[in-house]
C-alpha atoms as an extended CHARMM CRD file, in Angstrom:
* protein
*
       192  EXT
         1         1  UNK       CA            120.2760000000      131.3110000000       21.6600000000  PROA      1               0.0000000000
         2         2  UNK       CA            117.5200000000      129.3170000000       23.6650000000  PROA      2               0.0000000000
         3         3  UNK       CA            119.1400000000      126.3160000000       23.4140000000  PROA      3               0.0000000000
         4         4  UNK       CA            122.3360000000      128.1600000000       25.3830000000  PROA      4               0.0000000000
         5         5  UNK       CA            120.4930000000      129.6660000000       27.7960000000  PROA      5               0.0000000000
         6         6  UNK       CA            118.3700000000      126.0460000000       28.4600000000  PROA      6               0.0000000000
         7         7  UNK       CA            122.2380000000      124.5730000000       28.5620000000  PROA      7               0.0000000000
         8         8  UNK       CA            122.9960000000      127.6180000000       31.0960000000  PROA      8               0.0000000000
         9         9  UNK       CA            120.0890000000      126.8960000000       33.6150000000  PROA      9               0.0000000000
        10        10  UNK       CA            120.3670000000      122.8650000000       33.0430000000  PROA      10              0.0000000000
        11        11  UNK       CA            123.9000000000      122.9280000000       34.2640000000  PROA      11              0.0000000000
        12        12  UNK       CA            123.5340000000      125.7330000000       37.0340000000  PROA      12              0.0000000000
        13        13  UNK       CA            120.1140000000      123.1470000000       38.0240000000  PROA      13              0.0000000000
        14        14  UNK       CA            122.8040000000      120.4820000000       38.1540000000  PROA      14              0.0000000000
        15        15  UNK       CA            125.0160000000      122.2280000000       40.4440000000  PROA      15              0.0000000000
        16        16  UNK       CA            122.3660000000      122.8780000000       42.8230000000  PROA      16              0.0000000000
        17        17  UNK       CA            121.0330000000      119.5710000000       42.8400000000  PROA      17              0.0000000000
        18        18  UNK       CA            124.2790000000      117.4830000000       43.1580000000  PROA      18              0.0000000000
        19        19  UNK       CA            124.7310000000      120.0410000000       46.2420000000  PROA      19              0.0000000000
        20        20  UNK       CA            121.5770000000      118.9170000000       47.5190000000  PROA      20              0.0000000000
        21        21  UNK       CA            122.5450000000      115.3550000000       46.8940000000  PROA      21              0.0000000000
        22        22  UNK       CA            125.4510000000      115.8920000000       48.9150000000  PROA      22              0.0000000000
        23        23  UNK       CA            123.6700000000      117.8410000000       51.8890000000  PROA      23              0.0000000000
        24        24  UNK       CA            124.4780000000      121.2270000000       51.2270000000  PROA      24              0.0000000000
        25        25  UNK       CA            121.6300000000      122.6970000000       53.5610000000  PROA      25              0.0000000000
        26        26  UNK       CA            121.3550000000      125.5120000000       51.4040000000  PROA      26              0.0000000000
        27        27  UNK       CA            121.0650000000      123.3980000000       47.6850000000  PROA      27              0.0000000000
        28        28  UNK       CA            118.0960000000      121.4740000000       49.1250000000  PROA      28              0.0000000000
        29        29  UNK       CA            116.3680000000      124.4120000000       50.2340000000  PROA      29              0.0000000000
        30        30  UNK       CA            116.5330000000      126.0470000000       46.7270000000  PROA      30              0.0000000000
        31        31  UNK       CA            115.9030000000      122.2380000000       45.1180000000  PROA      31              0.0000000000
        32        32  UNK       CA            113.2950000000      122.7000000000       47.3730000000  PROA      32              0.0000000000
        33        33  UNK       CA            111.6420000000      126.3740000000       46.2710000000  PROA      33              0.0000000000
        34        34  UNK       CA            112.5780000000      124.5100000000       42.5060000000  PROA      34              0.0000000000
        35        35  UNK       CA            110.2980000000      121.8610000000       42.5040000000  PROA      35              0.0000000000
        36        36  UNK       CA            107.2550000000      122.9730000000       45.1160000000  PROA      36              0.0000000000
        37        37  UNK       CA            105.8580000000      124.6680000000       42.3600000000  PROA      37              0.0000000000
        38        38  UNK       CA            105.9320000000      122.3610000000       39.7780000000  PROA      38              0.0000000000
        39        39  UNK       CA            104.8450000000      119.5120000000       42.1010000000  PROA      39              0.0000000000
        40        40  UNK       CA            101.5220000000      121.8640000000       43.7180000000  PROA      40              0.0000000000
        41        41  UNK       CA            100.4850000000      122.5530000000       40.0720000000  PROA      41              0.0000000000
        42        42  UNK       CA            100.8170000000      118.7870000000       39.3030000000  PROA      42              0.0000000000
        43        43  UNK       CA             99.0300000000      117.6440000000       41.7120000000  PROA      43              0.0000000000
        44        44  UNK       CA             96.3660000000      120.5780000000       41.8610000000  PROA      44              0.0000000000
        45        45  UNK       CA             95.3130000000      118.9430000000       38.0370000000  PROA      45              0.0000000000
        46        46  UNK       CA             95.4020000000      115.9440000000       38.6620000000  PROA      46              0.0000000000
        47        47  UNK       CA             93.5490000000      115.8140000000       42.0310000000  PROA      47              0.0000000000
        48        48  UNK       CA             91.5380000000      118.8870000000       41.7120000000  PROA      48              0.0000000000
        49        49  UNK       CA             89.2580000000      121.0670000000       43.7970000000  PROA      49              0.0000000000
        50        50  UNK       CA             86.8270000000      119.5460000000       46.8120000000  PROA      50              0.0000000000
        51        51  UNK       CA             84.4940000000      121.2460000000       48.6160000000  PROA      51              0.0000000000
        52        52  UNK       CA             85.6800000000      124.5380000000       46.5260000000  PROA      52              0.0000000000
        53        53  UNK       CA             89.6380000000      124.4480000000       47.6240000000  PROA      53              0.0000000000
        54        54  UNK       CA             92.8750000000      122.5060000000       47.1900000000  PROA      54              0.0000000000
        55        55  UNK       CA             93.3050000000      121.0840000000       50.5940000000  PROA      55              0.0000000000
        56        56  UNK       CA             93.0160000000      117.4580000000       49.4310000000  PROA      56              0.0000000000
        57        57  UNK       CA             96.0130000000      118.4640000000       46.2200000000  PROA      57              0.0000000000
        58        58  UNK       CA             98.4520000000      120.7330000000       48.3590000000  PROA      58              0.0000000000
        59        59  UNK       CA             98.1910000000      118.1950000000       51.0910000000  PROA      59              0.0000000000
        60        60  UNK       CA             99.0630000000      115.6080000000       48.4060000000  PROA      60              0.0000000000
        61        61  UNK       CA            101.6690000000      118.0190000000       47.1070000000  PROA      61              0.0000000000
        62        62  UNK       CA            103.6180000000      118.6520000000       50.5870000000  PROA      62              0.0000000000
        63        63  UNK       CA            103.7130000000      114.8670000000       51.3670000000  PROA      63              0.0000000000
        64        64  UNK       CA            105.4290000000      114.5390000000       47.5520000000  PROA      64              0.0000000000
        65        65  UNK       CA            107.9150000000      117.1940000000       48.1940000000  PROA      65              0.0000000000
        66        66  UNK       CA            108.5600000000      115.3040000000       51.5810000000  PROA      66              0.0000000000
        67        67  UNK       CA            108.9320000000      112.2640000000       49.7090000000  PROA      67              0.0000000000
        68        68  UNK       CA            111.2260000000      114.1180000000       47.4150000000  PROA      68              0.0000000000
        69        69  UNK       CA            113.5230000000      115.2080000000       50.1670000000  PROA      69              0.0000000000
        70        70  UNK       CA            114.0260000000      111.6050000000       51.5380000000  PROA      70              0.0000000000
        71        71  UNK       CA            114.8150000000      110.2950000000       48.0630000000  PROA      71              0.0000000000
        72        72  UNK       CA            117.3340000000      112.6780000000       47.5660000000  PROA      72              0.0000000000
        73        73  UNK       CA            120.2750000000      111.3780000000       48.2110000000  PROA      73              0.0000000000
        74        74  UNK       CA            119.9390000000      108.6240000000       45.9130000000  PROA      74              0.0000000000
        75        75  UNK       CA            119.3100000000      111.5380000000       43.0020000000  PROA      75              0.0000000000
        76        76  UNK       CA            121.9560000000      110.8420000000       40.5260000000  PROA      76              0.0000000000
        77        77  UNK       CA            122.6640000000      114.7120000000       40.9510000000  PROA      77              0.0000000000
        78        78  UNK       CA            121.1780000000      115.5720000000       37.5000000000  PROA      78              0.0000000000
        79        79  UNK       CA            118.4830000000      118.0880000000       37.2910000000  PROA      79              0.0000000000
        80        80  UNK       CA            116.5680000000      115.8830000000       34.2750000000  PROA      80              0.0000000000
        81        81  UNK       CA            116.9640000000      112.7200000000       36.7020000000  PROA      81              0.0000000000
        82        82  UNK       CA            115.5310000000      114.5980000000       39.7340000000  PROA      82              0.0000000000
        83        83  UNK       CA            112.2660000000      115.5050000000       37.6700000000  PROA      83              0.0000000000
        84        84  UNK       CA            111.9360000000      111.9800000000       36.7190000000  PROA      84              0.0000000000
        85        85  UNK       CA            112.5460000000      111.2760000000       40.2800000000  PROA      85              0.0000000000
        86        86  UNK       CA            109.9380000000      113.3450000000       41.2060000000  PROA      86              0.0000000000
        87        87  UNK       CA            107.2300000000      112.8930000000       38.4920000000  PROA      87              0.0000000000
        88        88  UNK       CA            107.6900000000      109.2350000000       39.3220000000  PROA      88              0.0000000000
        89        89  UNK       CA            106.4200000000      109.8400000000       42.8390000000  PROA      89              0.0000000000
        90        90  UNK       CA            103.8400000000      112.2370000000       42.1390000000  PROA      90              0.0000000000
        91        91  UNK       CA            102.5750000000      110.1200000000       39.8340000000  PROA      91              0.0000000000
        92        92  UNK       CA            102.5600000000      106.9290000000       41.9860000000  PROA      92              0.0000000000
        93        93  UNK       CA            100.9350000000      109.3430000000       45.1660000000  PROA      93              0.0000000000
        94        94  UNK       CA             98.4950000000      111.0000000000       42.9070000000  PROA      94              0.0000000000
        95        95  UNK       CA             97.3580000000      107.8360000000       41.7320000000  PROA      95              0.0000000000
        96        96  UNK       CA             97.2510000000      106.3350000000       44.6810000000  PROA      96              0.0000000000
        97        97  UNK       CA             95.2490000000      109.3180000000       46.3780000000  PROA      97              0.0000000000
        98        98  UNK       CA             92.6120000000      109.2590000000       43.5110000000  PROA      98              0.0000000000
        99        99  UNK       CA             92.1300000000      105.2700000000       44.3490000000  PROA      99              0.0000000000
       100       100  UNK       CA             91.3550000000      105.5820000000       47.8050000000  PROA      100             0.0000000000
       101       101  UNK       CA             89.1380000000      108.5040000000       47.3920000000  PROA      101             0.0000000000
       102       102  UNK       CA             85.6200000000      108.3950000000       48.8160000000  PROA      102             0.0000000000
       103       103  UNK       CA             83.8000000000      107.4870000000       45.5770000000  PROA      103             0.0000000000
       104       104  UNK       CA             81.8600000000      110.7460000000       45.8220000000  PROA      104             0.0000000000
       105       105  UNK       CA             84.2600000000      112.4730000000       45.9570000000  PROA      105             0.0000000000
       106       106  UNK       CA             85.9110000000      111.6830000000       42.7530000000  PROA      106             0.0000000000
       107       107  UNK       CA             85.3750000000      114.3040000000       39.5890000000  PROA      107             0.0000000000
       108       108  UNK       CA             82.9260000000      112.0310000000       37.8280000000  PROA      108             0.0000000000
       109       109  UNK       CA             84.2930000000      112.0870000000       34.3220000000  PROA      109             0.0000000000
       110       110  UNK       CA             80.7640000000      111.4500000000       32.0510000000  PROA      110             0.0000000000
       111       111  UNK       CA             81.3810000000      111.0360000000       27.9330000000  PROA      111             0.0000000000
       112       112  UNK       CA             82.0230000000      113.8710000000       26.1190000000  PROA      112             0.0000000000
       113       113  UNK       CA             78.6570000000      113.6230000000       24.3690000000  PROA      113             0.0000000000
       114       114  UNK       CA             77.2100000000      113.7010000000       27.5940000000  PROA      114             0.0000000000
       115       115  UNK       CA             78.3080000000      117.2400000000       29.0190000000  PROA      115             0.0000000000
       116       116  UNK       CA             75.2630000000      120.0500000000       28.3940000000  PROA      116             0.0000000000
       117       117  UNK       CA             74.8330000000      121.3180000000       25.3280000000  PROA      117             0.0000000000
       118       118  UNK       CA             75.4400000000      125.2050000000       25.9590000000  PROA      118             0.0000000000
       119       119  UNK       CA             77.5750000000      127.9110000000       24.1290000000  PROA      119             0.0000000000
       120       120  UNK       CA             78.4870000000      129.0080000000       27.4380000000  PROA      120             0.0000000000
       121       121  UNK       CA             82.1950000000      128.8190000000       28.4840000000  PROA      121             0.0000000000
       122       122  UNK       CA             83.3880000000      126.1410000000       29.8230000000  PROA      122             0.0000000000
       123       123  UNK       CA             84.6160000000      127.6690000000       32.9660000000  PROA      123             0.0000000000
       124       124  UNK       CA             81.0370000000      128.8770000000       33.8200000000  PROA      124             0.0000000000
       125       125  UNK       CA             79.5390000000      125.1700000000       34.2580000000  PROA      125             0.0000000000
       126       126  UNK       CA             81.9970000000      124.1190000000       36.8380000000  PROA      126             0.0000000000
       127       127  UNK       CA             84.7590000000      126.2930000000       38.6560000000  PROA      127             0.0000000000
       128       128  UNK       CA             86.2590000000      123.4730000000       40.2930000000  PROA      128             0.0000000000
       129       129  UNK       CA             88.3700000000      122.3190000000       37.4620000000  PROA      129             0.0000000000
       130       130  UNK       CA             86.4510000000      118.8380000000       36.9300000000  PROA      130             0.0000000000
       131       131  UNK       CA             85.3510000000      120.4470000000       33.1980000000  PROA      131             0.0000000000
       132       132  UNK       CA             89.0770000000      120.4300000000       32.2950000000  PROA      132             0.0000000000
       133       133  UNK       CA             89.5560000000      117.0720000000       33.6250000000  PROA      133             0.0000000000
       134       134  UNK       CA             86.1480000000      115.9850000000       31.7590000000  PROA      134             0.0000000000
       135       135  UNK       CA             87.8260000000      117.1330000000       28.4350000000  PROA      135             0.0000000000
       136       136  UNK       CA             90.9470000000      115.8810000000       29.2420000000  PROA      136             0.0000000000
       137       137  UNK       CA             89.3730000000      112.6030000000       30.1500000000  PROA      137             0.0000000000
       138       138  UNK       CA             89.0430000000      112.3510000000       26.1180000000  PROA      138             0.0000000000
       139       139  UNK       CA             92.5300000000      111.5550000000       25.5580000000  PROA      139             0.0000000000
       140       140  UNK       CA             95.3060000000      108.5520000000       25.9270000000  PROA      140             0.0000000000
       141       141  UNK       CA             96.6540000000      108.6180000000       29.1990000000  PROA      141             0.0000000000
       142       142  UNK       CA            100.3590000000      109.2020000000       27.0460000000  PROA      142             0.0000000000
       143       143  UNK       CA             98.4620000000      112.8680000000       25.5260000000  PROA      143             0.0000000000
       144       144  UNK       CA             96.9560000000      113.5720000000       28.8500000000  PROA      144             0.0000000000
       145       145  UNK       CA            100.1420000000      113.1790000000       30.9000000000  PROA      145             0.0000000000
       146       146  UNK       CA            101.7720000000      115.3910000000       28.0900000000  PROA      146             0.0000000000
       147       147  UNK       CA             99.0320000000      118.3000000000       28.4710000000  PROA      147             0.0000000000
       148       148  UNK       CA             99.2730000000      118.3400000000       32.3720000000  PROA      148             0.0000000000
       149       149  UNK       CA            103.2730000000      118.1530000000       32.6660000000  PROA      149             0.0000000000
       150       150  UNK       CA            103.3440000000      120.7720000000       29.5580000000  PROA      150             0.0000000000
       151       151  UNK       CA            100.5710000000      123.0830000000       29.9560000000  PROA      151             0.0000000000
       152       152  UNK       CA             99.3200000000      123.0460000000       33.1350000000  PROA      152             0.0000000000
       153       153  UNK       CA            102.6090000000      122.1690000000       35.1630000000  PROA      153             0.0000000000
       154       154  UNK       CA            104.6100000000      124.4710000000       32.4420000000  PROA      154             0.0000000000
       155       155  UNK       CA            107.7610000000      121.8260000000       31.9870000000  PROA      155             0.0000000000
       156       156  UNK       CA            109.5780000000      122.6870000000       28.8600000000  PROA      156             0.0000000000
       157       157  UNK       CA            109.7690000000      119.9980000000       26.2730000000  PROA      157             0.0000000000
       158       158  UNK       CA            113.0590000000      118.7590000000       27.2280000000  PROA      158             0.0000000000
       159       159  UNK       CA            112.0990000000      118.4350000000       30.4940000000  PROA      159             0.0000000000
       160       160  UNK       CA            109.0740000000      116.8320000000       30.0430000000  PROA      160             0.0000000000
       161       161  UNK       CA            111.2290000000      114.2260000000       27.7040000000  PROA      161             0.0000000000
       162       162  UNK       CA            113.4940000000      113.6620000000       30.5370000000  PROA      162             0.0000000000
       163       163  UNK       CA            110.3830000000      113.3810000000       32.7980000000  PROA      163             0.0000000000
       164       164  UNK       CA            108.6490000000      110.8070000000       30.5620000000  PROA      164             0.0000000000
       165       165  UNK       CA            111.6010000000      109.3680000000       29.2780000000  PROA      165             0.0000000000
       166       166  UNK       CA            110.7160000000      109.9880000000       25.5090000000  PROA      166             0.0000000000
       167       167  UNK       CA            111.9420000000      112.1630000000       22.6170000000  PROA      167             0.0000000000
       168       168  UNK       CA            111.1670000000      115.7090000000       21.7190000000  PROA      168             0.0000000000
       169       169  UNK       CA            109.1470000000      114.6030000000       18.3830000000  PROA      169             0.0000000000
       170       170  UNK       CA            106.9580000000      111.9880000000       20.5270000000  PROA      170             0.0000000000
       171       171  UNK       CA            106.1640000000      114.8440000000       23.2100000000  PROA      171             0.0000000000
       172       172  UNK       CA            105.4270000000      117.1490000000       20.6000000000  PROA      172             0.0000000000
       173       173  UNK       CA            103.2980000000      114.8760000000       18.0610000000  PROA      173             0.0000000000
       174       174  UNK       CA            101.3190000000      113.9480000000       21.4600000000  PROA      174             0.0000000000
       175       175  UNK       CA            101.1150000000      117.5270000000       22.4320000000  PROA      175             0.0000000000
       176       176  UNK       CA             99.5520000000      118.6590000000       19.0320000000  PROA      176             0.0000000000
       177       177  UNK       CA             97.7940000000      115.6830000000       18.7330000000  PROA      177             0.0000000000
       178       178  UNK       CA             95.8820000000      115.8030000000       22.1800000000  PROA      178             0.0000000000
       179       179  UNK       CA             95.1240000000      120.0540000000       21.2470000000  PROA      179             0.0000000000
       180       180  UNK       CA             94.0440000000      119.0150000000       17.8110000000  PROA      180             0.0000000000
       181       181  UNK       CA             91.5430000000      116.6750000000       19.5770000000  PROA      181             0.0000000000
       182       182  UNK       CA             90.6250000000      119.3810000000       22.5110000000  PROA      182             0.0000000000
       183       183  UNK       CA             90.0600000000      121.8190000000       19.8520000000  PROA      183             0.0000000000
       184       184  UNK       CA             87.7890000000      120.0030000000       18.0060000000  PROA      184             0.0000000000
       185       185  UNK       CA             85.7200000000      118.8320000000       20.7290000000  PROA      185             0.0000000000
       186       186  UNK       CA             85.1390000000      122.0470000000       21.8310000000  PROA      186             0.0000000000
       187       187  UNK       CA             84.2500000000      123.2910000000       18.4870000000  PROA      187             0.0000000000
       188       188  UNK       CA             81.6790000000      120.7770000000       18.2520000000  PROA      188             0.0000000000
       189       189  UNK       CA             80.0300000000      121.3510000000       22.1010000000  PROA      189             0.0000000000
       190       190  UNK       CA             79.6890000000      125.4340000000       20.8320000000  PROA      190             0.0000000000
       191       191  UNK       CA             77.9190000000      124.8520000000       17.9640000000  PROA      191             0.0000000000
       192       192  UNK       CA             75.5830000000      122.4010000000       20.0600000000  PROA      192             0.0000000000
């Protein structure tokens, strides 16, 4: 049943976007309102918060979504291709954003072992989100792209496959296999 109704929304998802390819005013709107979302959540992980809001990241995230729009038309007018298309420039703007960052501004990322030794939540040492990025710091960059596109953005595995341009089994073992590590970490900072 959920693989019909993914089949369902891929194929309406293709319909809109080879609209948009086209430039069907109304299909790039709604490609538009599609991948906003996605794109501010991306980039709102990746970049974080400074001085206490996401300025810097929905900034970041509106000149993607621009970039988006002008590399449009040369979508193949596949829904899967347009999220590589646009996980390819988020990624190359997000990374190129965090480079040219005044140095203190950056989320300093100190070793895990490093990090106080409290039983107090996570959230309650920094509300920022550079304590998620510290964890996260702990992983490959493969598992770490995986958690952000999966959890935090919310792709589904197939989309995150098309994104990434890997198989469901490799997303998933890298999933579990970045949690597995996440878990454990944080097992061993409570009982510090």
């Amino acid at each position: 049943m959920f693989d019909r109704v993914q089949a369902e929304r891929d194929h309406e998802l293709d319909f809109v976007v080879q609209s948009a390819v086209e430039g069907a005013p109304e299909a790039v709107e709604r490609v538009l309102q599609t991948v906003r979302p996605l794109v501010m959540r991306y980039c709102r992980a990746r970049i974080g918060q400074h001085d206490g809001t996401f300025v810097a990241a929905d900034d970041l995230a509106q000149d993607i979504c621009l970039a988006v729009l002008v590399d449009l038309p040369s979508a193949s007018g596949r829904y899967q291709d347009l999220l590589r298309l646009v996980y390819g420039i988020a990624a190359r703007q997000v990374g190129s954003a965090k480079a040219t960052m005044a140095p203190c501004s950056r989320i300093r990322m100190p070793a895990w072992n490093r990090l106080p030794g409290t039983r107090r939540c996570p959230s309650e040492h920094a509300s920022d989100g550079s304590q998620v990025w510290r964890m996260l710091a702990v992983l490959s960059a493969s598992e770490r792209e995986v958690v952000v596109l999966r959890v935090i953005v919310g792709l589904t595995v197939t989309d995150t496959c098309e994104v990434l341009g890997q198989n469901p089994g490799w997303v998933r073992f890298k999933q579990a296999h970045a949690l597995a590590t996440l878990r454990r970490l944080l097992a061993a900072w409570y009982r510090c």
